[in-house]
N, C-alpha and C positions, 0 to 999 in steps of 0.2 A: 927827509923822506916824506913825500906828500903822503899823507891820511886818507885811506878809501873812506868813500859816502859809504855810509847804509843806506839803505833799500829805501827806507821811508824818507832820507831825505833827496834819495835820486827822484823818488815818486812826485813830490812837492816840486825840485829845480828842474827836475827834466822832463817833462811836462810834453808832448809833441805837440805842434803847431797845430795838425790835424785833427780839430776833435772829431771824433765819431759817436754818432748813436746806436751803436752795434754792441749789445753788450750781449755779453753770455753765461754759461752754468757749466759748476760742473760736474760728471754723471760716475756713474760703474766705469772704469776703464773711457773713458770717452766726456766730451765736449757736446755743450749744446752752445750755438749761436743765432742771433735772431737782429733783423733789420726790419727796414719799412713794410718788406713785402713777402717774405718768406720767413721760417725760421728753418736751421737744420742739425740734424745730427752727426759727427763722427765717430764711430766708437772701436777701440780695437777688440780683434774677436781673438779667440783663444789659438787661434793658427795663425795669428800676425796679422793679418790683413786689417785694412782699416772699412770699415761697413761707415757708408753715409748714407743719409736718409735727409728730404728736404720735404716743406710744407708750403701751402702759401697762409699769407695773414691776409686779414681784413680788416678796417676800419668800421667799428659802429658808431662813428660819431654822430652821422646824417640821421638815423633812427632813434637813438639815445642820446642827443646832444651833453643832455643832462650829467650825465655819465661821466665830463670832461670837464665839468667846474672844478672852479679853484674848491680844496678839502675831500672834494668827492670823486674827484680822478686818483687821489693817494689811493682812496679805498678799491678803488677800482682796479688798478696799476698792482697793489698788493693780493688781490683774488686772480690775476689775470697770470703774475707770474706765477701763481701757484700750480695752478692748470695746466699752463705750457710746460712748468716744470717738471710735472707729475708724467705728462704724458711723455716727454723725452727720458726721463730715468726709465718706463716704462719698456720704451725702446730700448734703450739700453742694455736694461736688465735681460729684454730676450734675447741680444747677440752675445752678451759676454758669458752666458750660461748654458743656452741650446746647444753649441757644439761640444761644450765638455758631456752633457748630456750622452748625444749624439757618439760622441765618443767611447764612452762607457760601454753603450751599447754594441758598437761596432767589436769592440774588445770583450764581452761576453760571447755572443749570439754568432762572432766570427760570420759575416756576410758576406755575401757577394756582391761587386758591386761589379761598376762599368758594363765592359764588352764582355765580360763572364756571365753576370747575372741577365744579362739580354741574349747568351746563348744557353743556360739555362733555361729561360723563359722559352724556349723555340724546342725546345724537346719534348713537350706534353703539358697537356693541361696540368697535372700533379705538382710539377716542377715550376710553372706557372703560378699556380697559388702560393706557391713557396715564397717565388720572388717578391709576389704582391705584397706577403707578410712582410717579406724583409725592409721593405723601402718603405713601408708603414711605420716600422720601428728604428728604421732611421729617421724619420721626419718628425716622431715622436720628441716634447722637450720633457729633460730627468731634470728636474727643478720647482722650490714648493713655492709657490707666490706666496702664502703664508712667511714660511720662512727667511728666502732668498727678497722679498719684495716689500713685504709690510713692516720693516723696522724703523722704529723712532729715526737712528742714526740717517736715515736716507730723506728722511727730511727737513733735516737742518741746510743743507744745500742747496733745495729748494727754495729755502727763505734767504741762503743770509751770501748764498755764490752771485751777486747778483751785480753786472757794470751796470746796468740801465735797470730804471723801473719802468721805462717807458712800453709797455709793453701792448699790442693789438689785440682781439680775439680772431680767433679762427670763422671764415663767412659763415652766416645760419646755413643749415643745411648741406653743407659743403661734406660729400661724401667720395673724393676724390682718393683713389688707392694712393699710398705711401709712393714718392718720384724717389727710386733707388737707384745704384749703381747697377747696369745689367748682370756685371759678375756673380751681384750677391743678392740677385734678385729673387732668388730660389726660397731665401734665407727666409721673406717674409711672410707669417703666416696671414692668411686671408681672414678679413672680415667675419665672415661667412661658417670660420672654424670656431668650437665648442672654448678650444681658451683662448682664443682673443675676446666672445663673448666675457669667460670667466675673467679675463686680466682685468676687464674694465669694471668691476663688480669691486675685485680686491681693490683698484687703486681707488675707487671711492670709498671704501670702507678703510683704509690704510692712510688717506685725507683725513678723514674723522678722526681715528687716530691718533694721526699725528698733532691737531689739533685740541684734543682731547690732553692729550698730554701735556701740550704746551701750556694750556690752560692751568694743570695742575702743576706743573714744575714754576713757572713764572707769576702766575697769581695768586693760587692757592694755597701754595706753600709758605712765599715768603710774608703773606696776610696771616698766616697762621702764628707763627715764627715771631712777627713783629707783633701780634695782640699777647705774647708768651712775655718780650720785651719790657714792649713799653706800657700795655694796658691796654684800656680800652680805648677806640677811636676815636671818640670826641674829648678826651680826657686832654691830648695834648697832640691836635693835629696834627701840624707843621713836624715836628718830631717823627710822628708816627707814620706820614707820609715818604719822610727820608731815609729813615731808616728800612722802610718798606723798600723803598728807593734802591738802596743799597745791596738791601739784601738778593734784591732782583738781576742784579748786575751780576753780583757772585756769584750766583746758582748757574744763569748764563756762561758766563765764562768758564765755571769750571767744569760745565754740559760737556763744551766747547774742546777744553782742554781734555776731558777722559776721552770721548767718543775721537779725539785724534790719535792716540793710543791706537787703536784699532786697525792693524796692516791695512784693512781694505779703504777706511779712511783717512787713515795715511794719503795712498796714492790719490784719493780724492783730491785732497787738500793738494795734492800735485798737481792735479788736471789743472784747478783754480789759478797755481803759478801759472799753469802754460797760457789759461787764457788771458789773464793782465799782460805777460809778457807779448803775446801776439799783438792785443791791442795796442800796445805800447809801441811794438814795431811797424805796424799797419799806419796809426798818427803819427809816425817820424818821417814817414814818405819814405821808407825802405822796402826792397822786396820780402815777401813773405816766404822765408827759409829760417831751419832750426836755428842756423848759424848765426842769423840777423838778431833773432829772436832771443836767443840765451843771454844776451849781452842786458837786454833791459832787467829792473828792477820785478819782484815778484808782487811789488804791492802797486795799486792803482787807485788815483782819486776816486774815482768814478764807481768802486765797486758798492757794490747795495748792504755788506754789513755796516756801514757806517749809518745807515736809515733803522738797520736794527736795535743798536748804539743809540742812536737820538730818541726811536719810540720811548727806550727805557727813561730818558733825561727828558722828554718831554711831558713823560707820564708825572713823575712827582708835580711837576706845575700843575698840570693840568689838574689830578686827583687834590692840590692843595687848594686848587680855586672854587672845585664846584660846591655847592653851599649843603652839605652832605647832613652837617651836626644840622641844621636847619628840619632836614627830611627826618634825621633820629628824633628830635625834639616833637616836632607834629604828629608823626604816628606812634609817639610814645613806645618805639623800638627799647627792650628791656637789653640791659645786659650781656653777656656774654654770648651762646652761639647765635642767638638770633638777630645783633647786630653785626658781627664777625660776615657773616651769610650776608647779609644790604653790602657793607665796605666789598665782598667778591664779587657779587653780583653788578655795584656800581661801577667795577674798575672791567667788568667784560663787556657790558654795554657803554662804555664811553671807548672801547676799543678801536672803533670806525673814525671818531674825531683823533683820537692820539695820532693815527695811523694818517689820517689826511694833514694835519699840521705838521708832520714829520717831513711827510713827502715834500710838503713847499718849500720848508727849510735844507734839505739834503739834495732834493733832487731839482726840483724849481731854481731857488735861490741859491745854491750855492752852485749849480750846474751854470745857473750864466752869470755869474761873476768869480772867475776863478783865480784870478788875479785881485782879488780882494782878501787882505791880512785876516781881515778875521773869517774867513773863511777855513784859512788852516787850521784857525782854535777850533769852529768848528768841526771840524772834521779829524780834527787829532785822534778821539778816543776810537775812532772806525778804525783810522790807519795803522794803531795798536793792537786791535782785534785781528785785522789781516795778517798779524806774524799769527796767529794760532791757527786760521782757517785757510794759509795757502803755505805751497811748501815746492823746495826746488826742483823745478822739473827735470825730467830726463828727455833727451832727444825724438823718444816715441808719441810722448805725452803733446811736442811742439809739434809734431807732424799730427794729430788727430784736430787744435784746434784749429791748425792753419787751415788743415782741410772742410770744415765747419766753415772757418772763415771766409774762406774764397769762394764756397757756394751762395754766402750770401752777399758779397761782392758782387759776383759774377751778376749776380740777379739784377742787383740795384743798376748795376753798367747797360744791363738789357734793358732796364725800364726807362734810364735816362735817356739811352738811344732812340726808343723807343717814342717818346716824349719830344725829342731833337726833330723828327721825322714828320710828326703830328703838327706841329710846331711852323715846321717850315711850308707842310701842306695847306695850309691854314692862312699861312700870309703871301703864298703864292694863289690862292684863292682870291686872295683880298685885292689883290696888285693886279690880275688878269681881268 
């Protein structure tokens, strides 16, 4: 009897021909995907439907070249998906929760809706106002951005659901309303309204946050932890850096492993299967259906927790190299908390370089040699972390990122066309 593969080693052997630079995230109930020129949203709403939302991107290369050096594009590539992440959970958050709102409402306040509430409305002014009230309080969303939006748990997907780091910013100034499906064009609130003003407040303040947090969970703690250990920092570096090392890992993974407990990140960590699995099917040269889809493996080279994995394994080198007991020694740093404080301090500002040497190595280097053995060692401890941060999809979950997907498909076919047209005008120019 032939032995089925697991997942991680279909990941490695089956590989599609196609690569793609289309990678995505994943949200509340929904998929975020992103290519050259667009990024988009699908998300299921609480009635079934699938709500999509697309964006365009832009290149700041031309004005910030700088931006795109080797070390300082990781840094960049890691703030960049943070942003686009933050603003699609954003979205998200308001479709998978304004209708249960909405809902609620309808089932207290019993309203009128349709051709009722517009022939109510034709009966008098009195009845008129009524109506007004009523479609106010339907439009109204019952949901706390504190609560529903600002939790730690919603930011680990932002950082670690990640196929590509390749990621654009949105054009300066580029104030373009959300391109929706007309169905559910209803759904989106305007600019213009008091919470979307307020949404973009909390998700800055829920950024901080979540960073805030990170901060104290992965360096704070296990610096703390490890001067408990082993002593003081310069007592026995190498040591006290791996240990540090270690301890950082564990805290991670087992973040990783409680917050997947969590029903609602459960199905997260679902979305994330649907998205490797789409990818996987989209680079086999197959059509994009559940059907095609469910067959591939849930884990994917490509995904971005294996960059979060390498930050941690590139930090002990890095924090064993910089000449740290040198800086203790000179300003005659005393003892306990007040060297403890330099060792936190030195490991949040060398944060930008860990984060650019990663990226070269995970995303750069090992993105174009994939067919290089030691790439797989590479990339072993990421493809271990993907059993905890994705999980088997269900056929709803593959229809939301296909549909993500194919919008920004669609897009990139329009711009090649596009480009094909430009192209041929141009050498029929030359030829006449």
């Amino acid at each position: 009897m032939t032995r089925e593969k697991s997942d991680l080693s279909r990941a490695f052997s089956e590989d599609g021909a196609r690569k793609t630079h289309v990678g995505g995230q994943a949200l509340l109930e929904g998929i975020m995907m992103r290519g050259k020129y667009n990024w988009s949203v699908a998300v299921r709403e609480p009635s079934g439907a699938v709500y999509t939302e697309e964006h365009d991107l832009a290149s700041g290369k031309e004005k910030n070249g700088w931006l795109y050096w080797p070390l300082v594009r990781g840094c960049r590539a890691l703030v960049e998906s943070l942003v686009l992440g933050f603003k699609a959970l954003e979205i998200a958050t308001l479709h998978v929760y304004a209708e249960e709102g909405e809902g609620k409402e309808k089932a207290e306040e019993k309203p009128v809706s349709g051709t009722a509430c517009e022939a109510a409305c034709e009966q008098g002014p009195e009845h008129e106002a009524a109506c007004e009230q009523l479609t106010r309080q339907e439009s109204e969303f019952e949901f706390s951005w504190r609560d529903d939006f600002g939790r730690p748990d919603t930011v680990i997907d932002a950082l670690g659901a990640q196929s590509s780091l390749e990621v654009v910013g949105e054009a300066e100034g580029d104030a373009t309303e959300p391109v929706a499906n007309s169905k559910d064009a209803h759904n989106i609130p305007s600019a213009k309204e008091p919470e979307s003003e307020f949404g973009k407040k909390e998700m800055a303040i829920s950024m901080v946050c979540g960073l805030a947090l990170g901060i104290v969970l992965f360096i704070v703690a296990p610096a703390f932890i490890t001067n408990l250990i082993v002593g003081e920092y310069d007592g026995n570096t190498l040591l006290w850096n791996i240990v540090d090392g270690v301890l950082r890992v564990a805290v991670f993974v087992f973040y990783i492993w409680l917050i997947g407990r969590m029903s609602e990140i459960k199905r997260m960590f679902g979305y994330h299967g649907a998205e490797h699995k789409t990818i996987h099917c989209y680079e086999h040269g197959l059509p994009l259906t559940p059907e095609n889809a469910r067959s591939f493996p849930r884990l994917h080279v490509r995904c971005g927790t294996a960059f979060l994995i390498m930050v941690m394994i590139i930090a002990i080198f890095v924090y064993t190299v910089v000449p740290l007991n040198a800086l203790i020694a000179a300003w005659g740093v005393p003892d306990g908390a007040p060297k403890l404080a330099l060792v936190i301090l030195s490991r949040i500002v060398l944060m930008p370089v860990i984060a650019g040497v990663s990226y070269e190595i995970t995303v750069r280097w090992a993105g174009s040699h994939p067919d290089n053995p030691l790439v797989k060692v590479v990339l072993w401890p990421g493809m271990q972390m993907q059993y905890l941060t994705t999980n088997e999809p269900d056929d709803g979950m593959l229809e939301c990122a296909i549909a993500a997907m194919k919008l920004v498909l669609d897009r990139e076919e329009a711009e090649a066309e596009q480009a094909a047209r430009v192209e041929q005008a141009t050498q029929a120019a030359q030829t006449a």
